[in-house]
N, CA, C and O atoms as a Tinker XYZ file with bonds, in Angstrom:
   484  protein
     1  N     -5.685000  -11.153000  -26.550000    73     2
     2  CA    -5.836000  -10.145000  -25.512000    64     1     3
     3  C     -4.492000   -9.764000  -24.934000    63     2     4     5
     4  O     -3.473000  -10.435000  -24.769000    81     3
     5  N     -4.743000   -8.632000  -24.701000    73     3     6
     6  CA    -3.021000   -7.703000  -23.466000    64     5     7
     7  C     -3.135000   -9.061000  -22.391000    63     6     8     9
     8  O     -3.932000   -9.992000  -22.280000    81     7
     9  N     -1.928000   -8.652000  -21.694000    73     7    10
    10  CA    -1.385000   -9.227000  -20.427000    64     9    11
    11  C     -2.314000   -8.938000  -19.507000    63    10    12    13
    12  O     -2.634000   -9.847000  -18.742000    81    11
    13  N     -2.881000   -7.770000  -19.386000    73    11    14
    14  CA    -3.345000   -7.000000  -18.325000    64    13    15
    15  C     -4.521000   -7.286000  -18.557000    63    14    16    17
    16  O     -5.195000   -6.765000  -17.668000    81    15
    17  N     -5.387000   -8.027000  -19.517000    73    15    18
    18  CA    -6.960000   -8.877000  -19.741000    64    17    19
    19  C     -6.907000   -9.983000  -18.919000    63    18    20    21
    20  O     -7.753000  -10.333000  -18.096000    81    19
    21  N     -5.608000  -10.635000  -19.259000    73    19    22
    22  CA    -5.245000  -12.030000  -18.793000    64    21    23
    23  C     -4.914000  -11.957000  -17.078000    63    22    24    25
    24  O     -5.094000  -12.962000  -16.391000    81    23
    25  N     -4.399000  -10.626000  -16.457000    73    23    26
    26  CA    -3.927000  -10.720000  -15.143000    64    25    27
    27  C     -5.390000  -10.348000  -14.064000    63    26    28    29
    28  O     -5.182000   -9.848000  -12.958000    81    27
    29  N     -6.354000  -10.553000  -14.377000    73    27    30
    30  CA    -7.612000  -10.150000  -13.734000    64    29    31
    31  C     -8.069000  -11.014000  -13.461000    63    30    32    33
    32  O     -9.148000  -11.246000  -14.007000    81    31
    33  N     -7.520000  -12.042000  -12.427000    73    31    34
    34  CA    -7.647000  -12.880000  -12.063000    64    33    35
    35  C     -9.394000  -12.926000  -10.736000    63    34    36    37
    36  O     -9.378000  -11.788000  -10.268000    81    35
    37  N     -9.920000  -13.244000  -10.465000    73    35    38
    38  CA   -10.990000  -13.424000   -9.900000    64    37    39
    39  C    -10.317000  -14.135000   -8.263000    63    38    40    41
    40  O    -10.171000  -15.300000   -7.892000    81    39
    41  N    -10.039000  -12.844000   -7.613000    73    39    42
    42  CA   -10.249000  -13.725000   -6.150000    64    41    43
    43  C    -11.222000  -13.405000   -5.274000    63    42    44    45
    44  O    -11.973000  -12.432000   -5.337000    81    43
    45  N    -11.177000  -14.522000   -4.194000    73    43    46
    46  CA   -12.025000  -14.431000   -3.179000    64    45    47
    47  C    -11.967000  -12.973000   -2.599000    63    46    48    49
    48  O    -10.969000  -12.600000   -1.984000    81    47
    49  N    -12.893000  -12.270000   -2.773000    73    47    50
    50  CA   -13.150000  -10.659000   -2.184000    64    49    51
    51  C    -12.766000  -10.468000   -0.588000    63    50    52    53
    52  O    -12.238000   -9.477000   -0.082000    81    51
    53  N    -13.263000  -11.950000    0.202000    73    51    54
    54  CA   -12.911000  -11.661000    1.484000    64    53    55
    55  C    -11.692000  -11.375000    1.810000    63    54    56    57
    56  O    -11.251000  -10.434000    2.470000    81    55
    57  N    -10.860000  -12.783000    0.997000    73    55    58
    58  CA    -9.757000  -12.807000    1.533000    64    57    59
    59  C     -8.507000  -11.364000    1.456000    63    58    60    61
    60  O     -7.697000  -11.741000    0.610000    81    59
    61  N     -8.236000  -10.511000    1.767000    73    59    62
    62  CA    -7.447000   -9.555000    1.633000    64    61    63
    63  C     -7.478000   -9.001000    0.158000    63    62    64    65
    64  O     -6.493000   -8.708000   -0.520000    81    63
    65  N     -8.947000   -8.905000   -0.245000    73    63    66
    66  CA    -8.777000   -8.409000   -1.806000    64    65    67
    67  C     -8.305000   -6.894000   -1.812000    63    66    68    69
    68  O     -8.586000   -6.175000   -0.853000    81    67
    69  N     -7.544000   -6.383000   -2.960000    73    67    70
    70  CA    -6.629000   -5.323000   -2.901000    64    69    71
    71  C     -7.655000   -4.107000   -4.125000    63    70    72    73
    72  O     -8.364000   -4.425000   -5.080000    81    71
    73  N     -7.380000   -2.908000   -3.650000    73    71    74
    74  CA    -7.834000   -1.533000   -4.054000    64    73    75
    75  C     -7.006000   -1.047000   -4.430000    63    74    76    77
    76  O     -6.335000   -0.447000   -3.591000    81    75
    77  N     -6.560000   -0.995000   -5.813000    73    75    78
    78  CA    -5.952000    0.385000   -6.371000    64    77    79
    79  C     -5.885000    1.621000   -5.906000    63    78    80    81
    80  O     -6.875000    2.328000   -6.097000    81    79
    81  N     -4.577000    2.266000   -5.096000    73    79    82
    82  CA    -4.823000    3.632000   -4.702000    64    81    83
    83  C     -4.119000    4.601000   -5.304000    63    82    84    85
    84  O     -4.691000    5.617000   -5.697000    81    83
    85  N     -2.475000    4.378000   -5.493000    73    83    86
    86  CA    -2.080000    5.493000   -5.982000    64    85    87
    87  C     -2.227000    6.954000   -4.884000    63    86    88    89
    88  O     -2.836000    7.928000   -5.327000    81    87
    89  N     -1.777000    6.994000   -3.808000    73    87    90
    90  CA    -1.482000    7.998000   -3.012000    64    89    91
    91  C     -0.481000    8.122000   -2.526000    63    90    92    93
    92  O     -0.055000    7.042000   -2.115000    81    91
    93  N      0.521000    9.396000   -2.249000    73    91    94
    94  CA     1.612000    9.303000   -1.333000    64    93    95
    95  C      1.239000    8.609000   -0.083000    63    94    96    97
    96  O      0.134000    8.320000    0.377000    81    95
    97  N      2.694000    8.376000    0.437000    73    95    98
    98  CA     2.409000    7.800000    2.005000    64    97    99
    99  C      4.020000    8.237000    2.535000    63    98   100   101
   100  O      5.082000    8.331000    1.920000    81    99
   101  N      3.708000    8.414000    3.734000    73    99   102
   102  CA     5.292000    9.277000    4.484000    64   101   103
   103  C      5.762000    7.687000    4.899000    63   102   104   105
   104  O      4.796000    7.081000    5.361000    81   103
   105  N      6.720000    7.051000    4.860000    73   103   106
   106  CA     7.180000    6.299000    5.828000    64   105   107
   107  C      8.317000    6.433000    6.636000    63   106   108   109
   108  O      9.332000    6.882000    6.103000    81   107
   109  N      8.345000    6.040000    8.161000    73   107   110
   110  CA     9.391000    5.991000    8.669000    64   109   111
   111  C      9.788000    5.091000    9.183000    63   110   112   113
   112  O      8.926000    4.310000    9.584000    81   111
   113  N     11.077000    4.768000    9.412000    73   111   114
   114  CA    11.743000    3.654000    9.896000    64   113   115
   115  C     13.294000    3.972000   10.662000    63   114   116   117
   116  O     13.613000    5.141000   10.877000    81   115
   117  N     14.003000    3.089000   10.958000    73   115   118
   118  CA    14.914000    2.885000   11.746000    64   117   119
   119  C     15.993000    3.701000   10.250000    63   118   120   121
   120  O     17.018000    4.265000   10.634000    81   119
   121  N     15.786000    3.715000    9.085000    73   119   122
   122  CA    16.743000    4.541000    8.114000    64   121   123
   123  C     16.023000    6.094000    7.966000    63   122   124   125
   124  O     16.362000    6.765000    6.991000    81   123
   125  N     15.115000    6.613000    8.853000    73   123   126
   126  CA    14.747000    7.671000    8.618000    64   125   127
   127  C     13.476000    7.528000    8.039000    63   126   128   129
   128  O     12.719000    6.562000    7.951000    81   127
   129  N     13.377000    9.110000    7.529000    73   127   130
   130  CA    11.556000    9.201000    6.752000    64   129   131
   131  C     11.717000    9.498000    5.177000    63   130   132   133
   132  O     12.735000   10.052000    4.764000    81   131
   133  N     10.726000    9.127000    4.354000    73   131   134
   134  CA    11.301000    8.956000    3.100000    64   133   135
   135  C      9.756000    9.084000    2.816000    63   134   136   137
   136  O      8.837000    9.000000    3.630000    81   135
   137  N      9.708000    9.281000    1.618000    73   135   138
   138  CA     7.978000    9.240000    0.644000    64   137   139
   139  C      8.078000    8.320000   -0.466000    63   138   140   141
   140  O      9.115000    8.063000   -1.078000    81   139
   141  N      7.041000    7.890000   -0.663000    73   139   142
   142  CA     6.994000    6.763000   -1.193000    64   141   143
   143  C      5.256000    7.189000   -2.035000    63   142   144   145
   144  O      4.704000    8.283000   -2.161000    81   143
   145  N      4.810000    5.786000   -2.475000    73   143   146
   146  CA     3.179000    5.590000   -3.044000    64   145   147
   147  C      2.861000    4.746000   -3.009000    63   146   148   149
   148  O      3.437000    3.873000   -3.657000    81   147
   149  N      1.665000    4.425000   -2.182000    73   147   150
   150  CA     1.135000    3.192000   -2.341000    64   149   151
   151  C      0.010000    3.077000   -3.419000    63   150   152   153
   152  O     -1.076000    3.634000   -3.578000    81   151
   153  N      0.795000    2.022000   -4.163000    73   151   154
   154  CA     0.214000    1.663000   -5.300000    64   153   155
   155  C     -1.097000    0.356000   -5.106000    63   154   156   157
   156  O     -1.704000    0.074000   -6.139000    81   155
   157  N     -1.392000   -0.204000   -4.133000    73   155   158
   158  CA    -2.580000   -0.607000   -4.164000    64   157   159
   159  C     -2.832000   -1.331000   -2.203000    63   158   160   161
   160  O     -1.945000   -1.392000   -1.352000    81   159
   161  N     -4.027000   -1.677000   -2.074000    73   159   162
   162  CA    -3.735000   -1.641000   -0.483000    64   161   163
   163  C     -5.076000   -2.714000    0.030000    63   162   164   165
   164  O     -6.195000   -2.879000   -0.456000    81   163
   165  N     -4.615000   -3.132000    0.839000    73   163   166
   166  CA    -5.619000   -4.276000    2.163000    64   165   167
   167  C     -5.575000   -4.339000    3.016000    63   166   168   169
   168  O     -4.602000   -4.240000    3.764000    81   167
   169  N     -6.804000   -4.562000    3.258000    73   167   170
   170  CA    -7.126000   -4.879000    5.157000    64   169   171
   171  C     -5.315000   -5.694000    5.834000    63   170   172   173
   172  O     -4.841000   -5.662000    6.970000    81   171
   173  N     -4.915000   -6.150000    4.907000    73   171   174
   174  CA    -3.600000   -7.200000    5.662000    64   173   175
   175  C     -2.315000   -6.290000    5.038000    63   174   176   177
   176  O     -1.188000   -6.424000    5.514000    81   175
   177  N     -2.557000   -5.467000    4.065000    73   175   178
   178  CA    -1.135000   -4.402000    3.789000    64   177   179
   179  C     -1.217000   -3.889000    3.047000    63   178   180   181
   180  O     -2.384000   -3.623000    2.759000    81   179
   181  N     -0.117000   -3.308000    2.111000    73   179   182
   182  CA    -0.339000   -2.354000    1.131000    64   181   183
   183  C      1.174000   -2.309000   -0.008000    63   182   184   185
   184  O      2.254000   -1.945000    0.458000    81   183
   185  N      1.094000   -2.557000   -0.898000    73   183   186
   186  CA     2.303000   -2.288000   -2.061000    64   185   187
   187  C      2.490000   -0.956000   -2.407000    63   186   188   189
   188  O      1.721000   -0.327000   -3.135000    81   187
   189  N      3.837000   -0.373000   -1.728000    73   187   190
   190  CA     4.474000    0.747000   -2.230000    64   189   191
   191  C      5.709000    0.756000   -2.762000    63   190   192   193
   192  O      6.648000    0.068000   -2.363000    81   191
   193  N      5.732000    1.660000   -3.818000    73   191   194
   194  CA     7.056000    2.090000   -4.265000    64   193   195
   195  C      7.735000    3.595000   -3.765000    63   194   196   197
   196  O      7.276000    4.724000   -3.591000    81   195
   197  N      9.116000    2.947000   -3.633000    73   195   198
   198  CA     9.610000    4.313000   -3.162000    64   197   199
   199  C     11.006000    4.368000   -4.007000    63   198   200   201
   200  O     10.958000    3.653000   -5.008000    81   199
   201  N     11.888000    4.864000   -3.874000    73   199   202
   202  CA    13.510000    5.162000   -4.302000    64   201   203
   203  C     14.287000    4.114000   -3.461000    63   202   204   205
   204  O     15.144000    3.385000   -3.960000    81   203
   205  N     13.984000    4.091000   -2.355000    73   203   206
   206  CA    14.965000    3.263000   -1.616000    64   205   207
   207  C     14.374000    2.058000   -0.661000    63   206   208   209
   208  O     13.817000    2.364000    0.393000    81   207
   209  N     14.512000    0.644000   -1.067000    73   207   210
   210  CA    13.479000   -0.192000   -0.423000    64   209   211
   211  C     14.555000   -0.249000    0.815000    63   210   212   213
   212  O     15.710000    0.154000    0.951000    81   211
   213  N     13.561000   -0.987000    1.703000    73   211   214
   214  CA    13.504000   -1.041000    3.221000    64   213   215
   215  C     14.300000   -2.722000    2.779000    63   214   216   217
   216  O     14.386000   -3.327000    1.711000    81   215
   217  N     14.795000   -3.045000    4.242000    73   215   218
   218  CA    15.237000   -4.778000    3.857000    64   217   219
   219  C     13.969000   -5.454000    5.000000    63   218   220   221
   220  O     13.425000   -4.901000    5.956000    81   219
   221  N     13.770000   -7.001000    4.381000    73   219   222
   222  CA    12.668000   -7.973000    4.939000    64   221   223
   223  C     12.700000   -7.729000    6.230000    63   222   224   225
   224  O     13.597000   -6.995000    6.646000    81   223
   225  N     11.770000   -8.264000    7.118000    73   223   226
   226  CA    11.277000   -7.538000    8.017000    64   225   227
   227  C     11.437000   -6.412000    9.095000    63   226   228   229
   228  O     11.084000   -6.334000   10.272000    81   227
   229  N     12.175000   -5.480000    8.154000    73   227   230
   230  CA    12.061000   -4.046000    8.767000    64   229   231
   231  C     10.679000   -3.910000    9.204000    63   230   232   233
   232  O      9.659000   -4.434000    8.757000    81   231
   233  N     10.879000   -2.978000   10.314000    73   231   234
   234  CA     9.159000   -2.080000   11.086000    64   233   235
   235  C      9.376000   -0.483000   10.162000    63   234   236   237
   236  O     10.293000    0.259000    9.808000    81   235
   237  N      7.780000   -0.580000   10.074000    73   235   238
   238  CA     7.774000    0.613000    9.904000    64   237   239
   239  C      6.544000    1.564000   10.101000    63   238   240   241
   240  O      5.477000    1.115000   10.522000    81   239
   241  N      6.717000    2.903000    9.785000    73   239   242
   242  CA     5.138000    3.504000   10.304000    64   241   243
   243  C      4.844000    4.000000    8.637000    63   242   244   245
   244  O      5.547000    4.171000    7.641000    81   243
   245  N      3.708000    4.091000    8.899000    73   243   246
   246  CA     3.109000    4.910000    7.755000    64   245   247
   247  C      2.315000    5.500000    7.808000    63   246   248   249
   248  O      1.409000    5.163000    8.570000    81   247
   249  N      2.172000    6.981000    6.864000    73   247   250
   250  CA     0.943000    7.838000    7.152000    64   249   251
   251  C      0.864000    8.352000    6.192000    63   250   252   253
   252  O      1.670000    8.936000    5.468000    81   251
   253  N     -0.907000    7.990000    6.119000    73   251   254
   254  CA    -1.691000    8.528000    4.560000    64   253   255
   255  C     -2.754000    8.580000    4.415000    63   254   256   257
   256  O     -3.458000    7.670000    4.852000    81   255
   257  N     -3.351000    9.750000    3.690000    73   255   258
   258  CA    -4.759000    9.739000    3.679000    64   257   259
   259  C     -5.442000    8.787000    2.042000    63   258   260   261
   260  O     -5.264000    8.907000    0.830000    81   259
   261  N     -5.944000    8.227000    2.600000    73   259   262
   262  CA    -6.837000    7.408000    1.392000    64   261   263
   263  C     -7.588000    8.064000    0.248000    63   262   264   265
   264  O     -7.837000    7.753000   -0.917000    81   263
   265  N     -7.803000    8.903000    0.891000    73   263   266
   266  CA    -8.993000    9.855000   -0.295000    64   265   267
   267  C     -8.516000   11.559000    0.457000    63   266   268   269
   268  O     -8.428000   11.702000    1.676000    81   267
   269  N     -8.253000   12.719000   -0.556000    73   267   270
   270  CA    -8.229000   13.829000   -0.485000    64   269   271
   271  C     -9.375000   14.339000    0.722000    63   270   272   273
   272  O     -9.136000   15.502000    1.046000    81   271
   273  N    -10.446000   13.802000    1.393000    73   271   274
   274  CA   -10.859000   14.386000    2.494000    64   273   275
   275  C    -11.196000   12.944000    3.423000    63   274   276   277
   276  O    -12.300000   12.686000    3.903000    81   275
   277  N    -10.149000   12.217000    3.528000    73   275   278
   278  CA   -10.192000   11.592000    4.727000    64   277   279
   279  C     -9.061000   11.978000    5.519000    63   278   280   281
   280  O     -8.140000   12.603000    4.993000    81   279
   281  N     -9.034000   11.569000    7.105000    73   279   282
   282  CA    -8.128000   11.835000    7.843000    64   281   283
   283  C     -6.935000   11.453000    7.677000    63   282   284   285
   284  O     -7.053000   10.466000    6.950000    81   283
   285  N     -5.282000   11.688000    8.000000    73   283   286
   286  CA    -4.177000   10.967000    7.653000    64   285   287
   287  C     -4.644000    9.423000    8.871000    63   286   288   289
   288  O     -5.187000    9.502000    9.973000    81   287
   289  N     -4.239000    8.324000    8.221000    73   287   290
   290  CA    -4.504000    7.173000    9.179000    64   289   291
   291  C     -2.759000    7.271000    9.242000    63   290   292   293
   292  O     -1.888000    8.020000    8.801000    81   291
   293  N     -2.847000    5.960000   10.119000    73   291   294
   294  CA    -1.356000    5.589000   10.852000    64   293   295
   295  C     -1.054000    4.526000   10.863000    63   294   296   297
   296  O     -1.094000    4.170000   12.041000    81   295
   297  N     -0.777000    3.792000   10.295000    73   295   298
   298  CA    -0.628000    2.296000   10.475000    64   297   299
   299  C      1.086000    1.590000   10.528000    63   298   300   301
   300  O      1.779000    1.711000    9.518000    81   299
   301  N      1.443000    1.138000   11.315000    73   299   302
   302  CA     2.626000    0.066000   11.745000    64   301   303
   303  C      2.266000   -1.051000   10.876000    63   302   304   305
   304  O      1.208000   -1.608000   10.582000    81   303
   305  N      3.977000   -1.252000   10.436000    73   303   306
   306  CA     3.468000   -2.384000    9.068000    64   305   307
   307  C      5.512000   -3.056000    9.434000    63   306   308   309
   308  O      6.460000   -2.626000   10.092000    81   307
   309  N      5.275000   -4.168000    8.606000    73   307   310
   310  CA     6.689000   -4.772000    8.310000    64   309   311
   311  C      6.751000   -5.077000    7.016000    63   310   312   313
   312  O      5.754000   -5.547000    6.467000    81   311
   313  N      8.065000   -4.837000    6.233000    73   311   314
   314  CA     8.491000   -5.549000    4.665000    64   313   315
   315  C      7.976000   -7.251000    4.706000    63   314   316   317
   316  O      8.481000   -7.849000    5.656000    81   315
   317  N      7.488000   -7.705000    4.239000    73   315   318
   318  CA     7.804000   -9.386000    3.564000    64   317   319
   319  C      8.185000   -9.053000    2.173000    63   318   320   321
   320  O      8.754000  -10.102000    1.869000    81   319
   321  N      8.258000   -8.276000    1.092000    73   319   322
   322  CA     8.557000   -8.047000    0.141000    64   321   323
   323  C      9.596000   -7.008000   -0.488000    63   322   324   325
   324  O      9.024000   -6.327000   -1.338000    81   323
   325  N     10.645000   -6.748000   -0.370000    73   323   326
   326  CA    11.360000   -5.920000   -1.005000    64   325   327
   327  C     11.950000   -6.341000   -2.230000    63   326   328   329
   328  O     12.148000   -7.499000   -2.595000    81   327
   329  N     12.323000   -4.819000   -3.087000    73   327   330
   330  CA    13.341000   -4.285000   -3.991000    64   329   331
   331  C     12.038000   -5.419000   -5.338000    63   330   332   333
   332  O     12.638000   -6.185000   -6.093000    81   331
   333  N     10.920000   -5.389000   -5.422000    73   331   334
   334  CA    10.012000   -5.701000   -6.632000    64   333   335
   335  C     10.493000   -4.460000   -7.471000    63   334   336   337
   336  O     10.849000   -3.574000   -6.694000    81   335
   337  N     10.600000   -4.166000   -8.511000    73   335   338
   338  CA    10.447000   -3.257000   -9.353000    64   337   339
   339  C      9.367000   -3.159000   -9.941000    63   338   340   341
   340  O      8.704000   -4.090000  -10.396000    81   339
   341  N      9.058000   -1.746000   -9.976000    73   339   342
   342  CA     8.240000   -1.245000  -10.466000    64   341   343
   343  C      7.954000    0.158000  -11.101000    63   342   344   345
   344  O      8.633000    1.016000  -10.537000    81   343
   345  N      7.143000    0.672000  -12.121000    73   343   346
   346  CA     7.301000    1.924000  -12.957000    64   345   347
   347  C      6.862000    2.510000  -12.251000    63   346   348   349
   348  O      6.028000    2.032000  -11.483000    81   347
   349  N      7.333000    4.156000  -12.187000    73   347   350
   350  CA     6.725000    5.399000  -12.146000    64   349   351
   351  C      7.005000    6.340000  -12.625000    63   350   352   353
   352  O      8.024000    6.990000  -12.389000    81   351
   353  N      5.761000    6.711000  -13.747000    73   351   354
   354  CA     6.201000    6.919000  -14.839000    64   353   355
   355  C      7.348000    6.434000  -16.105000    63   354   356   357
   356  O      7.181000    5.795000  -17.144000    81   355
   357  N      8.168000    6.856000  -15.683000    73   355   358
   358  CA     9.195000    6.498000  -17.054000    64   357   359
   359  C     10.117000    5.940000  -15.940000    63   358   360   361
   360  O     10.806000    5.069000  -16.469000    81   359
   361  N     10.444000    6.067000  -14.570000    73   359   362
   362  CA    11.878000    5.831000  -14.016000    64   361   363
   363  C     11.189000    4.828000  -13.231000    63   362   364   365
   364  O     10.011000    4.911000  -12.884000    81   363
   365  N     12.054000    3.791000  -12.946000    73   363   366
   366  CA    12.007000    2.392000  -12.391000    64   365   367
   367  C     12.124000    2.709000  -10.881000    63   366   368   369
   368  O     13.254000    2.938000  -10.451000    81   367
   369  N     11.122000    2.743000  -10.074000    73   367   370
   370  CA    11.209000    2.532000   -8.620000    64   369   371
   371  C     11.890000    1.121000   -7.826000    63   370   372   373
   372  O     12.626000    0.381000   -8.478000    81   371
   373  N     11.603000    0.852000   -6.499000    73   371   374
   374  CA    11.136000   -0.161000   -5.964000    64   373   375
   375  C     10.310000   -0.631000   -5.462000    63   374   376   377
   376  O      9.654000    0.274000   -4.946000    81   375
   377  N      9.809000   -1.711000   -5.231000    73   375   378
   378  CA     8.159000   -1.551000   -4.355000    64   377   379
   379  C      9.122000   -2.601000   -3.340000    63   378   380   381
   380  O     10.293000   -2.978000   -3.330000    81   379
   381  N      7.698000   -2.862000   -2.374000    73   379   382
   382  CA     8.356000   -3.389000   -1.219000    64   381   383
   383  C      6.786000   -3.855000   -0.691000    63   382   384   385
   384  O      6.071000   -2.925000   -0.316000    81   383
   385  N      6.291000   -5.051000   -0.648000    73   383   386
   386  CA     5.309000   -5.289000   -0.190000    64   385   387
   387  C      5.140000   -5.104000    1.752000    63   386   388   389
   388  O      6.100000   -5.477000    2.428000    81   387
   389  N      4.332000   -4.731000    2.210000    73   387   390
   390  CA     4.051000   -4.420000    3.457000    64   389   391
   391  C      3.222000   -4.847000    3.984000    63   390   392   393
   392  O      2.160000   -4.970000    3.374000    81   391
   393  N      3.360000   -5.409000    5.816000    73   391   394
   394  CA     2.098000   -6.490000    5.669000    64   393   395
   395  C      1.968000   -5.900000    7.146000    63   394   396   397
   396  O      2.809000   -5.983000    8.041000    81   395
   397  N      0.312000   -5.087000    7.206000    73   395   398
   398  CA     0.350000   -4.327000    8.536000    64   397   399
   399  C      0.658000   -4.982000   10.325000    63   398   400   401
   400  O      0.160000   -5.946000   10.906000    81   399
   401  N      1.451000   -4.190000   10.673000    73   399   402
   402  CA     1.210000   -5.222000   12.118000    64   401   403
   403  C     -0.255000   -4.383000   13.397000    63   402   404   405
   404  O     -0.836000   -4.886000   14.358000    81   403
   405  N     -0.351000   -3.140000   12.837000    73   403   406
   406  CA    -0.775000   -2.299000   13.500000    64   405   407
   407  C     -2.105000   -1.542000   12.781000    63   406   408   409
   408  O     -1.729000   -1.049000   11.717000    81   407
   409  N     -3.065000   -1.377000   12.944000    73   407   410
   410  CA    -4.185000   -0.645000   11.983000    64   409   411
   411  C     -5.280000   -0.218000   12.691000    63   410   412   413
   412  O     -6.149000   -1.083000   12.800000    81   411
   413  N     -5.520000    0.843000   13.209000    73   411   414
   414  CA    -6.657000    1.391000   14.014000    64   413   415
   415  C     -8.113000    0.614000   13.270000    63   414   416   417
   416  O     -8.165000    0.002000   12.203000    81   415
   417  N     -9.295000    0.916000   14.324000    73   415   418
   418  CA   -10.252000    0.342000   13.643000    64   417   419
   419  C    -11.403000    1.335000   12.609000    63   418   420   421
   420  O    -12.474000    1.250000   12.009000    81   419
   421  N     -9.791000    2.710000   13.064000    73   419   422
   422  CA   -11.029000    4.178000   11.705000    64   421   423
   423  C    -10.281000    3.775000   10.658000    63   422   424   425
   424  O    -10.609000    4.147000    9.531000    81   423
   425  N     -9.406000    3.133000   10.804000    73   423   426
   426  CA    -8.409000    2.913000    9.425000    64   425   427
   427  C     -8.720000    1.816000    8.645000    63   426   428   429
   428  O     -8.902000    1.875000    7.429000    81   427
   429  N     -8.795000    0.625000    9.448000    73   427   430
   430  CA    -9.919000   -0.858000    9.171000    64   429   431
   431  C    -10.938000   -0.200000    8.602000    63   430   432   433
   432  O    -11.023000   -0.447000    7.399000    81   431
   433  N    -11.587000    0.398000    8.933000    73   431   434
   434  CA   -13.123000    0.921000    8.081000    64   433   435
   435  C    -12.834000    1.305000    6.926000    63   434   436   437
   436  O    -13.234000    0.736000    5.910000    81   435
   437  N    -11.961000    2.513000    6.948000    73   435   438
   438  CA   -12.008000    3.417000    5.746000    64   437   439
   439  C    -11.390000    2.604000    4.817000    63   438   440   441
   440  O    -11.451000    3.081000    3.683000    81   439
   441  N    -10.635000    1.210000    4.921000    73   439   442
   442  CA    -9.697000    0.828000    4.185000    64   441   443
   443  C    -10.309000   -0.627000    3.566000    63   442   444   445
   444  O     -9.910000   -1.245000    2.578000    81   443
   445  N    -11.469000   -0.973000    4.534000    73   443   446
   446  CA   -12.648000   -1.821000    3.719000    64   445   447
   447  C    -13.521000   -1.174000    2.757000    63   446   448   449
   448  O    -13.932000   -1.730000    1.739000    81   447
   449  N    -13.783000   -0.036000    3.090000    73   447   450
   450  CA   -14.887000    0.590000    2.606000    64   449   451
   451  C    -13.878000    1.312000    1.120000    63   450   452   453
   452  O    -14.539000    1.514000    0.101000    81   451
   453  N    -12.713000    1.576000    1.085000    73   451   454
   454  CA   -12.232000    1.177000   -0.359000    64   453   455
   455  C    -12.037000    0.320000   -1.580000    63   454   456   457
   456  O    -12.182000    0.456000   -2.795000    81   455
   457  N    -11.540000   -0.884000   -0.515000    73   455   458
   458  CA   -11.464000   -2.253000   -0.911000    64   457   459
   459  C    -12.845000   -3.024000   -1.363000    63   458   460   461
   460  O    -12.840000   -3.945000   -2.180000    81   459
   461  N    -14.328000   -2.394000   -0.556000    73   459   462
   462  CA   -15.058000   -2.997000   -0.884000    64   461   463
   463  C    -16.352000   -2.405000   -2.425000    63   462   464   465
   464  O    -17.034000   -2.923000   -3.309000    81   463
   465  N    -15.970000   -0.887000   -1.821000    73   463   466
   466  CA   -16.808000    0.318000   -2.478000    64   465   467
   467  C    -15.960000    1.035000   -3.688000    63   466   468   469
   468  O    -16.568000    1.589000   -4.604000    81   467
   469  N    -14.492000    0.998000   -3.646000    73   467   470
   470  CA   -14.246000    1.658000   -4.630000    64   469   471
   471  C    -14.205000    3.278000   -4.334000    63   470   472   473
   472  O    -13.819000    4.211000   -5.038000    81   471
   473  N    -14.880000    3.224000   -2.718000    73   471   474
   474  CA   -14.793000    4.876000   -2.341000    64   473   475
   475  C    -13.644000    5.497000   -2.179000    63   474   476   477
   476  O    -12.779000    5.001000   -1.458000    81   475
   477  N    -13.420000    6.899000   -2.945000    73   475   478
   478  CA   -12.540000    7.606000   -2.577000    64   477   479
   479  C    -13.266000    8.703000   -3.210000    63   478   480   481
   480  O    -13.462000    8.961000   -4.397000    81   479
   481  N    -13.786000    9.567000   -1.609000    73   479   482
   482  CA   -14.572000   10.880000   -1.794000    64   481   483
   483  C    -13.219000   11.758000   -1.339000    63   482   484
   484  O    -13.266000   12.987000   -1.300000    81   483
């Protein structure tokens, strides 16, 4: 089997299980505003790649809509993870794992109800 048979690992669903998203997200921080993608996301944070990673526990904001007709949410987050590499498309990004400090409770919803449903209407 591929790598990617073998990396489907079975976790506990409660614990901060993660949703594939693949959406832009604006972030800003103390270096300005920059765009980025979050490439997959949880109730506790979200993995994005952008051009230019942030350093460990930078603050930052973020804003993005989950699905083409949900609202932009807003969420305050900090790095624990920078400068991961990662593809897009053909050119090598960075990702930067993000671990929210801040998350409304329309954003908590919509962001279980991905994580749990797979929804993106």
């Amino acid at each position: 089997g591929s790598l990617l048979e073998n990396a489907h690992i079975v976790v506990e669903r409660r614990q901060c299980a993660r949703a594939l998203l693949g959406c832009p997200v604006m972030l800003k921080s103390t270096q300005g505003t920059m765009v980025g993608q979050i490439i997959d996301i949880s109730i506790g944070g979200a993995f994005i790649c952008c051009k230019r990673p942030l350093g460990l526990e930078e603050s930052l904001e973020m804003q993005f809509r989950a699905s083409p007709s949900s609202p932009t949410l807003v969420a305050l987050g900090k790095v624990v993870r920078s400068n991961v590499h990662c593809l897009d498309g053909q050119a090598s990004c960075h990702g930067m794992g993000i671990q929210f400090t801040e998350l409304s409770a329309h954003g908590r919803a919509i962001i279980t109800d991905i994580v749990e449903n797979g929804t993106r209407v």
